[in-house]
Backbone as numpy.savetxt, mean C-alpha at the origin, in Angstrom:
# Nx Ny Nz CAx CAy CAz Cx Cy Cz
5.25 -21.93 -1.73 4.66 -22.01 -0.40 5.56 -22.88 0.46
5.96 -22.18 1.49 6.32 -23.20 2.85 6.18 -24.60 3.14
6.60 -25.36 3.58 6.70 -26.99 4.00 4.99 -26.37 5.04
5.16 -25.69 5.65 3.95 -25.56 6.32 2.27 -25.77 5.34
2.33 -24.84 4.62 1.34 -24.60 3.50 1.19 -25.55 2.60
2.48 -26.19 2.69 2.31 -27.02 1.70 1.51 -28.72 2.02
1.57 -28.99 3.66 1.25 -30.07 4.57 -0.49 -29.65 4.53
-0.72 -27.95 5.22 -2.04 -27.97 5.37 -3.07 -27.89 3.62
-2.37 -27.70 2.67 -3.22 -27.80 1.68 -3.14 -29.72 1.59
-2.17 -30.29 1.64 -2.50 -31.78 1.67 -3.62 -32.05 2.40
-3.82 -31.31 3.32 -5.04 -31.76 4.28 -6.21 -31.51 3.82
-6.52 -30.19 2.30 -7.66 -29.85 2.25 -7.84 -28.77 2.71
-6.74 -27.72 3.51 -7.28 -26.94 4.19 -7.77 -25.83 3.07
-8.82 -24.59 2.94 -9.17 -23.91 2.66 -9.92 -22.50 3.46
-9.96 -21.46 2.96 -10.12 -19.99 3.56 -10.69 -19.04 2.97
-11.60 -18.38 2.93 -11.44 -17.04 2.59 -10.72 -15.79 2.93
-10.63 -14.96 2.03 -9.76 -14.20 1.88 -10.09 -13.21 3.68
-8.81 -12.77 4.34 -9.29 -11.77 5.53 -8.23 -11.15 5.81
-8.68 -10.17 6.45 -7.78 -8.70 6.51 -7.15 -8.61 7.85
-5.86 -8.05 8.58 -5.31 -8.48 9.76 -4.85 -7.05 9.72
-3.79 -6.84 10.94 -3.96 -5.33 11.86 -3.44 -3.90 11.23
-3.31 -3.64 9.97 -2.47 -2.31 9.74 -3.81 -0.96 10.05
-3.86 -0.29 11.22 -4.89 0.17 11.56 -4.62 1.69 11.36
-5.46 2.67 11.25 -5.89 4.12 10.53 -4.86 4.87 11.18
-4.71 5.79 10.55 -3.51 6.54 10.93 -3.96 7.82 11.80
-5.44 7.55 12.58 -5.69 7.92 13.57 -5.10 7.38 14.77
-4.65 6.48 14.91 -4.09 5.93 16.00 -2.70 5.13 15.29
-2.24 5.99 14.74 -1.04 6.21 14.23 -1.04 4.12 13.68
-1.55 3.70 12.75 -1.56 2.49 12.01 -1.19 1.76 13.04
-2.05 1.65 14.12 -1.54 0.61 15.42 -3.14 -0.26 14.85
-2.87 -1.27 16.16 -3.94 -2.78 15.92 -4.19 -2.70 17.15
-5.16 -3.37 17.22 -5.60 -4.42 18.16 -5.02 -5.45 18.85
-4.66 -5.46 19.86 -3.99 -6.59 20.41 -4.26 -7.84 19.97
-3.63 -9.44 19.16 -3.95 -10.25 19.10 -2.69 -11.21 19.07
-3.17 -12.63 18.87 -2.22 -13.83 18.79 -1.68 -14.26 17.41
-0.99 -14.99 17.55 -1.07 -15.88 16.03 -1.29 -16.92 15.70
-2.66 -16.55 16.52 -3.95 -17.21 16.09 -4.60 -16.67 15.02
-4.91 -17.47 13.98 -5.69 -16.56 12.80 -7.25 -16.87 12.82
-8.12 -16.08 12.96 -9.85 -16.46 12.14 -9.72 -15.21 11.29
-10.71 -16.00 10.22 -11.12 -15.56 8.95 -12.06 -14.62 9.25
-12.15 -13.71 8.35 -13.29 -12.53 7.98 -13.19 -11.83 6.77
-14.12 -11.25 6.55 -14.74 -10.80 5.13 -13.89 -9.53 4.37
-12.80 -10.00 3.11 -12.30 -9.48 2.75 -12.36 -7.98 2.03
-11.96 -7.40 1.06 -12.76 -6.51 0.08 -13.21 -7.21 -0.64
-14.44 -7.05 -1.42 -15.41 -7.11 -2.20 -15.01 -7.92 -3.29
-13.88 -7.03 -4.41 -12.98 -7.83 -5.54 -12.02 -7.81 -4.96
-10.69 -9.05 -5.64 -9.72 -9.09 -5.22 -9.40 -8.42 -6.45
-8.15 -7.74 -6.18 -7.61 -7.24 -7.34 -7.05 -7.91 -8.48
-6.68 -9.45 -8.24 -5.49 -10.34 -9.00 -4.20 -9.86 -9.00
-3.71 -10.84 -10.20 -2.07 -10.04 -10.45 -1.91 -9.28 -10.45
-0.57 -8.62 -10.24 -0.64 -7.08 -10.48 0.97 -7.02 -11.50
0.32 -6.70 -12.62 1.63 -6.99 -13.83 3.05 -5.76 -13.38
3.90 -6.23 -13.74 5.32 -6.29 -13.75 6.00 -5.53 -14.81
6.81 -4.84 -15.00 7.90 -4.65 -15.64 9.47 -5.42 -15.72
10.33 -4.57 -16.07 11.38 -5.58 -16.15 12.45 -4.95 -15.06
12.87 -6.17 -13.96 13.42 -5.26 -12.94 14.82 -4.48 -13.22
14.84 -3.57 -12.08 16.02 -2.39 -12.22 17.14 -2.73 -11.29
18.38 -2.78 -11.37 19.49 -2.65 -10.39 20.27 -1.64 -10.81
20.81 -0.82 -9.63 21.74 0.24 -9.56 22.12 0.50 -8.49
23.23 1.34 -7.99 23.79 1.71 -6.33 22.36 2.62 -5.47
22.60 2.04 -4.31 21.47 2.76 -3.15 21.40 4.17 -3.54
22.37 5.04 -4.05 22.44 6.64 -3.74 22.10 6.78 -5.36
22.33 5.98 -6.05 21.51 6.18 -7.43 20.48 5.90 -7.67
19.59 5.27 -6.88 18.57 4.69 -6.64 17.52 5.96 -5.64
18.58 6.66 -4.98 17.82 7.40 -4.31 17.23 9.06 -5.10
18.31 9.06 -6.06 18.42 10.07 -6.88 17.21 10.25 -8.06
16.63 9.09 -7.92 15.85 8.90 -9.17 14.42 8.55 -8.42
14.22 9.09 -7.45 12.64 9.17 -6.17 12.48 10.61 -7.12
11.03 10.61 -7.70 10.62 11.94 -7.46 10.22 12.67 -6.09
10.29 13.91 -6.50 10.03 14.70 -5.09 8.43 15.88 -4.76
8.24 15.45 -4.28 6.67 16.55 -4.13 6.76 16.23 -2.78
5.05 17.23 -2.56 5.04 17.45 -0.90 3.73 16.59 -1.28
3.61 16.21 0.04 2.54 14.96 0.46 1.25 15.53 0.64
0.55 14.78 0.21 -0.75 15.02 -0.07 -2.02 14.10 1.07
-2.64 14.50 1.95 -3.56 13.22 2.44 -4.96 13.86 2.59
-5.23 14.70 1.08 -6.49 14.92 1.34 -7.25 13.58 0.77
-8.67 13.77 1.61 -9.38 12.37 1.18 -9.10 10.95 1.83
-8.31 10.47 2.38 -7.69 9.49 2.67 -9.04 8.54 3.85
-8.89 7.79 3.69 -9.54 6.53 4.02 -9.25 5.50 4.03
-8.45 4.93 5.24 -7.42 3.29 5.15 -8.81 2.49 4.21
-9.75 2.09 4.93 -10.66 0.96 4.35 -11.17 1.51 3.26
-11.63 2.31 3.13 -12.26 2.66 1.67 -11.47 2.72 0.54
-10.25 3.07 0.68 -9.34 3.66 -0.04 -8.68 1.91 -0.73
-8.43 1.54 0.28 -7.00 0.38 0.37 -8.04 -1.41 0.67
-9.19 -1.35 1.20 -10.06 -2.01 1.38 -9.86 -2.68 2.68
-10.87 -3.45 3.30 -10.66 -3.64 4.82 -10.32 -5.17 5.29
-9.91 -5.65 4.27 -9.50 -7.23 4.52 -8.64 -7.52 3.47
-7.80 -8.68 4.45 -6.93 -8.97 3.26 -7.32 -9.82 2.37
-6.53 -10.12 1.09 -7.09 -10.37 0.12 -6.62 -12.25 -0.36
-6.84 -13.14 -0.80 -6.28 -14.60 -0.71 -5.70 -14.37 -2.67
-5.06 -14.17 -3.14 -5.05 -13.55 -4.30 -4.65 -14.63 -5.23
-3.70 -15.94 -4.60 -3.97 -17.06 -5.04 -4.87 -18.56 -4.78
-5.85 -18.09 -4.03 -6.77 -18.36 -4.29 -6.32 -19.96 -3.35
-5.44 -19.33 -2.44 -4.98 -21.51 -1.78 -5.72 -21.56 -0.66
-6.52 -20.31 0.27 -6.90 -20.60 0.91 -6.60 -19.99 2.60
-5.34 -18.98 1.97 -4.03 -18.47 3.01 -4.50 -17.30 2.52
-4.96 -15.94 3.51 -4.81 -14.92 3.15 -3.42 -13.82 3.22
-3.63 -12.72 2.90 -1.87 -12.33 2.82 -1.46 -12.30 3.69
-2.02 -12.12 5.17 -1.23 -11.87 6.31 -0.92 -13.02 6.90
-1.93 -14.70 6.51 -0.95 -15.32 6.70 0.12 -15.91 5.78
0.09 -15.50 4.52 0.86 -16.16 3.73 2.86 -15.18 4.21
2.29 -14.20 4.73 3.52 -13.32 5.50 3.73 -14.20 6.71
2.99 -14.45 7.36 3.48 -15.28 8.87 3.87 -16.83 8.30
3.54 -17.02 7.55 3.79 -18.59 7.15 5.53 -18.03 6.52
5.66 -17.71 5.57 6.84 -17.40 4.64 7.47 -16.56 5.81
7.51 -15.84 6.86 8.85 -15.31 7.73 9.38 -16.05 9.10
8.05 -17.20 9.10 8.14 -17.61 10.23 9.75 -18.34 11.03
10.01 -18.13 12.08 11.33 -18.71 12.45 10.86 -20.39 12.33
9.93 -20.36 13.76 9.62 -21.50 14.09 8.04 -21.35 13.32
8.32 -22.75 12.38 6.93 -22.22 11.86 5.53 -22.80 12.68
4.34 -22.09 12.29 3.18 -22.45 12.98 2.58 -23.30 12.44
1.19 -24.17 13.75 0.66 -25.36 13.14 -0.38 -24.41 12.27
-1.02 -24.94 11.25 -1.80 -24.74 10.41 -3.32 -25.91 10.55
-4.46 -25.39 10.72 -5.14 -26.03 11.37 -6.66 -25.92 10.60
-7.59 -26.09 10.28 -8.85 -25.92 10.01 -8.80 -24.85 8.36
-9.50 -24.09 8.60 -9.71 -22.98 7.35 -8.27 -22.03 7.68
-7.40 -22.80 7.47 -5.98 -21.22 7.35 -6.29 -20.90 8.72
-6.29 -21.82 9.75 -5.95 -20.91 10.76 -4.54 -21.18 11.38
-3.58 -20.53 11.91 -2.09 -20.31 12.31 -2.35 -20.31 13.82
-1.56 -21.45 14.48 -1.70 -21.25 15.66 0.11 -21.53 16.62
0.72 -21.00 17.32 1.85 -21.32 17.61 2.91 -20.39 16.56
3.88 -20.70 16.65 5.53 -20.18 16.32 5.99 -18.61 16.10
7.17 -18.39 15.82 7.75 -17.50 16.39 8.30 -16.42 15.21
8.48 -15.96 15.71 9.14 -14.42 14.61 10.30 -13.83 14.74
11.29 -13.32 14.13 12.15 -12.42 14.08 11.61 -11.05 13.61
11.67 -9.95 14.82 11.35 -8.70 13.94 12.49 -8.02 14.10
12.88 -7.40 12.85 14.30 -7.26 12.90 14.53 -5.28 13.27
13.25 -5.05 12.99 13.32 -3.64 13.63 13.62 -3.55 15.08
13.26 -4.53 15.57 13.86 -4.10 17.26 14.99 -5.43 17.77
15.13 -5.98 16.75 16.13 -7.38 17.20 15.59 -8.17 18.24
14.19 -8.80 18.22 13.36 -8.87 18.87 12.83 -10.43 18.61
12.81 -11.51 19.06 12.16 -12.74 18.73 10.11 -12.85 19.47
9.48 -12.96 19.14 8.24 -12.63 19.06 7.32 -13.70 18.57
6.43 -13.99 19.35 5.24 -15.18 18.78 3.53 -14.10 18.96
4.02 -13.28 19.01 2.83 -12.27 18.49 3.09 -11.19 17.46
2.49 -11.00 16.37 3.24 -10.33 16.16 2.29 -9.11 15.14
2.63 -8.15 14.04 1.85 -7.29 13.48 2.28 -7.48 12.15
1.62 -7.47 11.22 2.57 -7.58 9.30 2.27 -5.90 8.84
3.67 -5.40 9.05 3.76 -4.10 8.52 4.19 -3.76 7.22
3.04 -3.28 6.85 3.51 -1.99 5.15 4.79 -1.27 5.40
6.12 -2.03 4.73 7.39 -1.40 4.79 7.00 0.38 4.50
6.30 0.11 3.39 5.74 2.20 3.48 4.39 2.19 3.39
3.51 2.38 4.44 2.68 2.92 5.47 1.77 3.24 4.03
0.39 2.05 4.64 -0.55 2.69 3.41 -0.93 4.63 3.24
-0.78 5.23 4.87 -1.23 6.48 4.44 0.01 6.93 4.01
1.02 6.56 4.12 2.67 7.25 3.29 2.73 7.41 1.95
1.92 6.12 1.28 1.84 5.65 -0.02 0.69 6.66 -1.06
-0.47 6.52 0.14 -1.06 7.66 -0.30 -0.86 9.05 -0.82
-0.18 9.54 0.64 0.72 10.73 0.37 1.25 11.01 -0.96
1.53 10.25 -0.99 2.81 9.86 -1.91 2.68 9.93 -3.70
1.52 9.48 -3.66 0.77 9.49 -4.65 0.03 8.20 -5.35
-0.69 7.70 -4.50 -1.42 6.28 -4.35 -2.77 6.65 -4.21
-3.10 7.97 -4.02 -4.07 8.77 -4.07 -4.96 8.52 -5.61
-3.95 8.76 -6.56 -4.08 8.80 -7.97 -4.36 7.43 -8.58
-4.00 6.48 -7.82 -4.40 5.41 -8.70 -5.62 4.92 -8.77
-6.29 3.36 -9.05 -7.72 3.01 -8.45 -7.62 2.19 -7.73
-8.61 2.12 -6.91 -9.06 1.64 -5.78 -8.52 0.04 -5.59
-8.21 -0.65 -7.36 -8.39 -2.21 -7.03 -6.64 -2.46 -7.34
-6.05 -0.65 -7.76 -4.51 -1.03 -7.28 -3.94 -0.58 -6.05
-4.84 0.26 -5.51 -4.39 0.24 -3.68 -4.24 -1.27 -3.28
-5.89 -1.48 -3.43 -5.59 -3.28 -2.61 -4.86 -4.08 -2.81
-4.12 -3.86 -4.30 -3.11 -4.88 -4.71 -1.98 -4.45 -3.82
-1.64 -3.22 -3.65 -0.26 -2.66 -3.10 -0.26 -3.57 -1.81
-1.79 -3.19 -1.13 -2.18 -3.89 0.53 -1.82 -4.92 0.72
-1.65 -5.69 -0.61 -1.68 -6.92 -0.39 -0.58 -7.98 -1.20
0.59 -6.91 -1.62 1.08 -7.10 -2.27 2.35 -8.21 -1.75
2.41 -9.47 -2.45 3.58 -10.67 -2.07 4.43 -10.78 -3.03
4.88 -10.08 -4.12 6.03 -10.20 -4.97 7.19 -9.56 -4.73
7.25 -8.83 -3.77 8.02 -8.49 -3.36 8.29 -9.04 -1.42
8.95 -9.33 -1.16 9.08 -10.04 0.14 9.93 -8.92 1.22
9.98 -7.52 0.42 10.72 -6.54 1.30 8.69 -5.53 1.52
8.22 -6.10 0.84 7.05 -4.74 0.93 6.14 -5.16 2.29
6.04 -6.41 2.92 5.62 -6.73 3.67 6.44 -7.69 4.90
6.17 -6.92 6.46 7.15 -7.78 6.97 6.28 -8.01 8.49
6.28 -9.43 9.37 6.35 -9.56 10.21 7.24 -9.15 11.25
6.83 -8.04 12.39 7.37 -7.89 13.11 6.98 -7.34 14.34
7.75 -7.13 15.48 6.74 -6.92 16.96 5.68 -6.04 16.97
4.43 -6.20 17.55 3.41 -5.42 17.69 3.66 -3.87 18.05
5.53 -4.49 18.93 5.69 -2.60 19.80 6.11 -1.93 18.44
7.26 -2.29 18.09 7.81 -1.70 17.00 6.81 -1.08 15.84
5.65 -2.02 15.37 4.76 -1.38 14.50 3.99 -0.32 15.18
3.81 -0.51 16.04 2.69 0.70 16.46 3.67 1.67 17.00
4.86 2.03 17.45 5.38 3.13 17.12 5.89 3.83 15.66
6.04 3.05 14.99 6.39 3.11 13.42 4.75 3.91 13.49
3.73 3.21 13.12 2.31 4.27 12.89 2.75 4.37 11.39
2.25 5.25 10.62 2.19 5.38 9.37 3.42 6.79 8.67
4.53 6.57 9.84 5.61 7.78 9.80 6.25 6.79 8.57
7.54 8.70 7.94 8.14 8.00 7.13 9.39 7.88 7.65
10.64 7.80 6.84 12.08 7.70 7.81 12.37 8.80 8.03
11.90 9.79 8.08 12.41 11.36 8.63 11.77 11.27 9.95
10.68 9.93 10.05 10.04 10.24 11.19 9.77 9.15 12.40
10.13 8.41 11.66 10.25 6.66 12.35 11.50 5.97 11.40
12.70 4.88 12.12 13.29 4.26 11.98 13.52 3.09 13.05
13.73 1.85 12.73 14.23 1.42 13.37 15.60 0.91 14.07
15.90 0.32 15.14 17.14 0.64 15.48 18.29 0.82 14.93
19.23 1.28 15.16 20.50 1.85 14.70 21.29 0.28 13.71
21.61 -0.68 14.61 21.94 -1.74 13.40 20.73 -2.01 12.16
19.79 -2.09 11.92 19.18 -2.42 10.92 18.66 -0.93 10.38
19.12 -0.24 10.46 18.65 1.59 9.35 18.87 0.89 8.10
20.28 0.69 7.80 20.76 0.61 6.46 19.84 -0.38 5.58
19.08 -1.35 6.44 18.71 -2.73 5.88 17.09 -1.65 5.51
16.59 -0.71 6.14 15.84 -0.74 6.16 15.17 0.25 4.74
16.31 1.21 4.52 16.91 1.90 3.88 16.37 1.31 2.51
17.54 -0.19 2.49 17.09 -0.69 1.00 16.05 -1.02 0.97
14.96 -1.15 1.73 13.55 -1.52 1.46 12.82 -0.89 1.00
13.06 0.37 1.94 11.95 1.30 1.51 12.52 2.32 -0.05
13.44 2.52 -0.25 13.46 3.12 -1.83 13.03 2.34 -3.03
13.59 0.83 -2.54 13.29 0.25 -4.12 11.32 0.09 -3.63
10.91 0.00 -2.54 9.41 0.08 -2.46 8.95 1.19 -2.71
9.53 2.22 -2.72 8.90 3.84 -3.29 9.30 3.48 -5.21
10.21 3.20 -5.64 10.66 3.12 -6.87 9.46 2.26 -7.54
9.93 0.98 -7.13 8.54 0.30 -7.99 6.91 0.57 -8.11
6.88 1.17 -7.25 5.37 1.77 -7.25 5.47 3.10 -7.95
6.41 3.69 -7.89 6.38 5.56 -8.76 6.04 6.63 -7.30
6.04 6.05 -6.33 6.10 7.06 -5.26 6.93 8.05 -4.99
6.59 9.24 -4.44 7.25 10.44 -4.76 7.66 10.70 -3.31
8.63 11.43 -2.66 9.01 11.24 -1.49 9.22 13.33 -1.05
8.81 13.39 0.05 8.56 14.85 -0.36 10.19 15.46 0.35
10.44 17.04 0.36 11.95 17.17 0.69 12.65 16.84 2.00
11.69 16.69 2.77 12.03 16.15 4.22 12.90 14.94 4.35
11.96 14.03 4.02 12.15 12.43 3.58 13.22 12.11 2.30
13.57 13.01 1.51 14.52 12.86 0.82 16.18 13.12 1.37
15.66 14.47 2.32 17.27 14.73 3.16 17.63 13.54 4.00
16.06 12.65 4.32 16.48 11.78 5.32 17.22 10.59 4.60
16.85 10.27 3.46 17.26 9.39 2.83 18.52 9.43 2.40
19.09 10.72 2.01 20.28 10.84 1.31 21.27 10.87 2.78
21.27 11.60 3.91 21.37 11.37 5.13 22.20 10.36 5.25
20.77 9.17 6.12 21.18 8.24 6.14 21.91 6.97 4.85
21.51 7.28 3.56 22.46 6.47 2.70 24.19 7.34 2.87
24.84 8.29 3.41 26.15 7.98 3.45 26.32 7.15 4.26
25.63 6.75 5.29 26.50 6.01 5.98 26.34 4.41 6.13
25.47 4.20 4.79 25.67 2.66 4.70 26.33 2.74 3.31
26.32 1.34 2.95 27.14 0.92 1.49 26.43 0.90 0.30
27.35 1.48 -0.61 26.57 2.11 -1.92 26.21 0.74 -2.61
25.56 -0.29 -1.97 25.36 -1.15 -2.92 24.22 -1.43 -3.63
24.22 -2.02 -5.17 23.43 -2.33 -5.75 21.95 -3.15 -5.21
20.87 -2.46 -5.61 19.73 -2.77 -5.08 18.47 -2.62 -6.39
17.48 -3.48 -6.14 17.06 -4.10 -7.35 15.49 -4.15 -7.28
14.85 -3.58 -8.25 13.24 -3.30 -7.95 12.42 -3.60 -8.82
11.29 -3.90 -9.40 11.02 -4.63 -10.58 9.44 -3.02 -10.65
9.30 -2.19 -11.34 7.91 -1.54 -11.51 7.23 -1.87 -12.02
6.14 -1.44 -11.25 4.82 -1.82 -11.39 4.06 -1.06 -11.65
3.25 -1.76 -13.11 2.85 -0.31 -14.24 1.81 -0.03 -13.64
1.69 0.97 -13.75 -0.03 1.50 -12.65 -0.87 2.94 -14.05
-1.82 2.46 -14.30 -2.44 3.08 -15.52 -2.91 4.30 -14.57
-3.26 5.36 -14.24 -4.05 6.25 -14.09 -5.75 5.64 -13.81
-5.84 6.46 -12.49 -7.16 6.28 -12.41 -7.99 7.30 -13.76
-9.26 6.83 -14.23 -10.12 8.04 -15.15 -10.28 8.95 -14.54
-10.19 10.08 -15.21 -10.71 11.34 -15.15 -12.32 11.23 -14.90
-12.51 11.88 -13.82 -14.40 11.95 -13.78 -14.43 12.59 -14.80
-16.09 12.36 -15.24 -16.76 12.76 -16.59 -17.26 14.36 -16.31
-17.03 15.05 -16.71 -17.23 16.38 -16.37 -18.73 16.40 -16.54
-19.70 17.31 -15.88 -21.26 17.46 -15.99 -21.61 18.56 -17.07
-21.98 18.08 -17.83 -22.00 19.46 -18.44 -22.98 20.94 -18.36
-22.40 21.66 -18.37 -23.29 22.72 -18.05 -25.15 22.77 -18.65
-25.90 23.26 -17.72 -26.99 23.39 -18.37 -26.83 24.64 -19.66
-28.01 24.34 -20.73 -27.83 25.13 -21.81 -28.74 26.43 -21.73
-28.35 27.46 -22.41 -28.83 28.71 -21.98 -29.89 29.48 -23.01
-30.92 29.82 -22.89 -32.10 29.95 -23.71 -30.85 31.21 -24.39
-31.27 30.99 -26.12 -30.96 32.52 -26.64 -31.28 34.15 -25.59
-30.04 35.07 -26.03 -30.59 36.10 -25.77 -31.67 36.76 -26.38
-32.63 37.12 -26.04 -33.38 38.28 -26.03 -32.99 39.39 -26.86
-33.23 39.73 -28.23 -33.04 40.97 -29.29 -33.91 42.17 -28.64
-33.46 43.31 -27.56 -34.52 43.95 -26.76 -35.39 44.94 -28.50
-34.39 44.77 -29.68 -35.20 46.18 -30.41 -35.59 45.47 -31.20
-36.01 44.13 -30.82 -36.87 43.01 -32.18 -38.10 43.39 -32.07
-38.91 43.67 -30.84 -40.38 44.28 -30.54 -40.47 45.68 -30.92
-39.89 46.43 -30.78 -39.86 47.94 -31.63 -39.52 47.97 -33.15
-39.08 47.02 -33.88 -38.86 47.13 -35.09 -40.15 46.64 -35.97
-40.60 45.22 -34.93 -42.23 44.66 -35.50 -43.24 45.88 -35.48
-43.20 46.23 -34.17 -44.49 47.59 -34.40 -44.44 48.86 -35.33
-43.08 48.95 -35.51 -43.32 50.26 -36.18 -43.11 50.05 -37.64
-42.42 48.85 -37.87 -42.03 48.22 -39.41 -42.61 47.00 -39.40
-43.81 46.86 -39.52 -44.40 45.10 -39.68 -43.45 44.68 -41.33
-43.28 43.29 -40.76 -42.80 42.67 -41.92 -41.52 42.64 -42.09
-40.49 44.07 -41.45 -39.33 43.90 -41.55 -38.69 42.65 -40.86
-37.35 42.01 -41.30 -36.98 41.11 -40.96 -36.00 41.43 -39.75
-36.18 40.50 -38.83 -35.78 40.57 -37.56 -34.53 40.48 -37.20
């Protein structure tokens, strides 16, 4: 934790867990206008906890890109809050929920920290628009409904929220301008990028964030990827996966059971042959 986090827990400060702006991909994952000012509100239900690890991977960007499975995207069913849950989550439990433990950890100028985790003051670099910013939005490097797509569909419910809320990786979540996120919306790079100097940077984010999760990238988004990786540098880039068990199979219902058939020449054999066996 930050010199910041680290002053307001001296103080005692404490929080419950609360959820901040990545909004439905009806209005293309835009927010609500706000400050960085933080109040608290009512997270999901369980927090998910840790979310266990494998052992990480390094290899070149274009080998890295080679090894994305490929399918076409899927968003039947989809539900940001139901799905992914509607608050963020405090997962270590200090009192900082994830969106501010993202504004605390990117901050340029960092903010005062004040009462229950609340953030008031300092400034941002969002590097999608080369942009310095004291308001700002914490964007899903890949777009909870992308992820879905993607196949996040398949998992359960309490490893969406982990993804939502996920801080082990410091490329999966990023502070940056409110404009930039809400044109981003929940597109992938075939369909949103940001500006021309930072593609390449952005590039390495989002594969090793499709890689460690097992996300599948459909053929669009793959031309875009291979695309744009000639024209940055084949360099080594490094992702750690994250084992994700299968959601259960629903329990199938089983059919109701079906009275025996009916022998129609069992009644003609009694009347005319009593006694014969049926």
């Amino acid at each position: 934790m930050i010199a910041a986090v680290a002053a307001a827990l001296t103080l005692g400060l404490a929080a419950p867990a609360a959820w901040a702006t990545i909004p439905p991909p009806t209005a293309p994952e835009t927010t609500a206008p706000e400050t960085t000012t933080q109040t608290t509100f009512a997270g999901p239900a369980t927090d998910p906890g840790p979310v266990p690890t494998a052992d990480p991977v390094t290899l070149p960007l274009r080998e890295a890109i080679d090894r994305l499975e490929v399918a076409e995207e899927d968003r039947t069913g989809y539900d940001r809050d139901r799905e992914f849950g509607s608050g963020w989550t405090d997962a270590d439990r200090d009192g900082c929920h994830t969106r501010a433990e993202v504004l605390l950890e990117e901050a340029v100028t960092p903010p005062t920290v004040t009462g229950r985790c609340t953030l008031s003051g300092g400034t941002w670099y969002s590097w999608y628009d080369d942009q310095t910013v004291t308001a700002t939005d914490i964007d899903h490097l890949v777009p909870l409904a992308e992820a879905w797509d993607s196949g996040a569909r398949d998992w359960t419910r309490e490893q969406r929220v982990a993804y939502a809320n996920y801080l082990d990786d410091p490329r999966h979540l990023e502070a940056v301008s409110q404009r930039s996120n809400r044109q981003k919306g929940d597109k992938d790079v075939a369909e949103w990028l940001p500006i021309e100097s930072a593609q390449c940077r952005y590039l390495t984010y989002w594969v090793p964030v499709k890689l460690a999760w097992g996300l599948s990238v459909d053929p669009v988004e793959l031309t875009a990827l291979t695309t744009l990786a000639a024209d940055c540098p084949n360099d080594p880039i490094s992702y750690t996966p994250v084992p994700l068990d299968p959601a259960p199979a629903p329990v199938p219902t089983p059919a109701p059971s079906q009275p025996p058939h009916p022998d129609p020449g069992a009644a003609l054999r009694n009347a005319l042959l009593p006694g014969f066996p049926g």
